[in-house]
KEPA-575757 format. One record per residue (C-alpha): x, y, z; residue in one letter; residue number from 0. Coordinates in nm, 2 decimals. Example, Ala and Ser with C-alpha at 12.3 -4.5 7.8 and 13.67 -1.06 7.14 Angstrom:
REC       px       py       pz   code   pos
REC     1.23    -0.45     0.78      A     0
REC     1.37    -0.11     0.71      S     1
REM end
This chain:
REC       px       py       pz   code   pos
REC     9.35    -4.63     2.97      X     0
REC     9.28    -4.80     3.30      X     1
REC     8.94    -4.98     3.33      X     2
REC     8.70    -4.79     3.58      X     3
REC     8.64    -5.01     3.90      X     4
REC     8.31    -5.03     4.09      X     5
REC     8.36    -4.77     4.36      X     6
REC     8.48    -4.54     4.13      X     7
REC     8.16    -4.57     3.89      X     8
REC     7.94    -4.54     4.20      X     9
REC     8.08    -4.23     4.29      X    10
REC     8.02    -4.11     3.91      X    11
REC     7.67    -4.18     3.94      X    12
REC     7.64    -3.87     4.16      X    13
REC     7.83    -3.64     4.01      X    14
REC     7.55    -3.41     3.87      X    15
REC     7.76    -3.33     3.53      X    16
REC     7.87    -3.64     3.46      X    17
REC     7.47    -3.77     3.51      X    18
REC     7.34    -3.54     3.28      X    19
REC     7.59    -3.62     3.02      X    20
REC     7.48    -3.97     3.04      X    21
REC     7.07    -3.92     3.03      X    22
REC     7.19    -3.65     2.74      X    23
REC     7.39    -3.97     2.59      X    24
REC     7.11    -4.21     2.59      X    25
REC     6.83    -3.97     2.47      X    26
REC     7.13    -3.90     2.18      X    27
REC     7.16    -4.31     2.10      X    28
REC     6.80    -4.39     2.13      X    29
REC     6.66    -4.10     1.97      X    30
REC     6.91    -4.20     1.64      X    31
REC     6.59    -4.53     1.64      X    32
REC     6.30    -4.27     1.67      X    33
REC     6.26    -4.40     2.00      X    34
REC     6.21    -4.09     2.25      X    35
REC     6.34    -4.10     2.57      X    36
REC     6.29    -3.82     2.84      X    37
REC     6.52    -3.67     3.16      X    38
REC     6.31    -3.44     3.39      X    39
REC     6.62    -3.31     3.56      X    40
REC     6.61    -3.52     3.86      X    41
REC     7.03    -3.64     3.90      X    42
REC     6.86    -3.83     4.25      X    43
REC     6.66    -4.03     4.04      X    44
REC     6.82    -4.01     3.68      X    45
REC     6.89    -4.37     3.64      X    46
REC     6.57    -4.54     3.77      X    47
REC     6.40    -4.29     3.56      X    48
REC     6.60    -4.35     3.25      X    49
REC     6.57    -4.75     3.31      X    50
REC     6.21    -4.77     3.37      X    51
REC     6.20    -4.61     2.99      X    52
REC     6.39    -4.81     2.83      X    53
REC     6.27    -5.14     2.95      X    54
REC     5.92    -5.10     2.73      X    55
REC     6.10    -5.01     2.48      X    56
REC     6.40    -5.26     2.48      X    57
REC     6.10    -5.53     2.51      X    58
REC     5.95    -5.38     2.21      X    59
REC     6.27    -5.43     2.00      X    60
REC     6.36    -5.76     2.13      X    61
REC     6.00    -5.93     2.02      X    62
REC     5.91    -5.72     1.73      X    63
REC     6.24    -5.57     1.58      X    64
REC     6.57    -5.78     1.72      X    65
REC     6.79    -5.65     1.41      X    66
REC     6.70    -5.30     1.53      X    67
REC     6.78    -5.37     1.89      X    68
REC     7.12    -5.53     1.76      X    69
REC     7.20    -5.21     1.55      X    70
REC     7.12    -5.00     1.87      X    71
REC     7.39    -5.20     2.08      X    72
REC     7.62    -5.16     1.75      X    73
REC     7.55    -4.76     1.82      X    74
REC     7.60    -4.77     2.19      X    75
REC     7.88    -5.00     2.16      X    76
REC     7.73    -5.24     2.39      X    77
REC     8.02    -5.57     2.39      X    78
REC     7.82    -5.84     2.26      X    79
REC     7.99    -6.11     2.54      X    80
REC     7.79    -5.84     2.82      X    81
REC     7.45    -5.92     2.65      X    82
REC     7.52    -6.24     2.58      X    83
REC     7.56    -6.32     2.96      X    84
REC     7.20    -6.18     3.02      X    85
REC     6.96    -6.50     3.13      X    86
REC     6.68    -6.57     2.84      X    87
REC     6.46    -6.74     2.96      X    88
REC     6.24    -6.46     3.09      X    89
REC     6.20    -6.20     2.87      X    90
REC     6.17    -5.95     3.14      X    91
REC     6.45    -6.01     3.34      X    92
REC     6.71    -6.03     2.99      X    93
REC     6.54    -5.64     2.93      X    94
REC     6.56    -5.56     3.29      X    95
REC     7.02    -5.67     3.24      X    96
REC     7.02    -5.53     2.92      X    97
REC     6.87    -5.18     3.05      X    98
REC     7.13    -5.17     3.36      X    99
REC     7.37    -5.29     3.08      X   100
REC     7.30    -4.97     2.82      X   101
REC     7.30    -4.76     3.11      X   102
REC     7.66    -4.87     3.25      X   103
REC     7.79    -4.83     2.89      X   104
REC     7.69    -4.49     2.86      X   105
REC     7.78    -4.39     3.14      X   106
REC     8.15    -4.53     3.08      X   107
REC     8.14    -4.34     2.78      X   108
REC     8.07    -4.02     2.97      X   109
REC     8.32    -4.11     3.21      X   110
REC     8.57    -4.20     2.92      X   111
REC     8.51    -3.84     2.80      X   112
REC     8.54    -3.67     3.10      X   113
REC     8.91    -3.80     3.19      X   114
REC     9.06    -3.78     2.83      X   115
REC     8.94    -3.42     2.82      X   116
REC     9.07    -3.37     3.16      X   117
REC     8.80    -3.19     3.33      X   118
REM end
């Protein structure tokens, strides 16, 4: 399968299925750690909602729990050589790339989905 290019993920992001399947795909992954994660609907503001609730909770793994954080990217399917790139130095700004990071993956995955099913 051809690898998705920029534009065409952008224009993903505002397809209103395909951003559903994704907050539906993250609350799936995450809730597998007992770690809740909400969508209130909103496809205009899905991902800035998503993101601003997994960074407390990425920071939470990463300083309290890092072999749970590592089994999470195991279960998202996260490439290690993507989180490996994120800056460490500021523990903020890895959770902040590591939360744009998750999201991306899912979404791929939704993407993925959607074209081998051929909808």
């Amino acid at each position: 399968m051809t690898a998705i290019n920029p534009s065409e993920l952008a224009r993903y992001r505002h397809d209103l299925e395909v951003v559903r399947d994704t907050a539906s795909q993250v609350i799936k992954d995450f809730g597998i750690f007992s770690i809740e994660i909400t969508f209130s609907g909103n496809e205009q503001t899905a991902y800035e909602e998503l993101k601003q609730q997994l960074i407390p909770e990425l920071l939470k793994l990463y300083e309290n729990n890092y072999s749970k954080l590592q089994s999470l990217f195991y279960r998202i399917d996260l490439p290690e050589k993507k989180f490996r790139e994120l800056p460490t130095t500021d523990k903020s700004m890895f959770v902040d790339g590591l939360a744009d990071l998750i999201l991306e993956r899912e979404l791929l995955k939704v993407i993925t989905r959607k074209l081998l099913s051929g909808k």
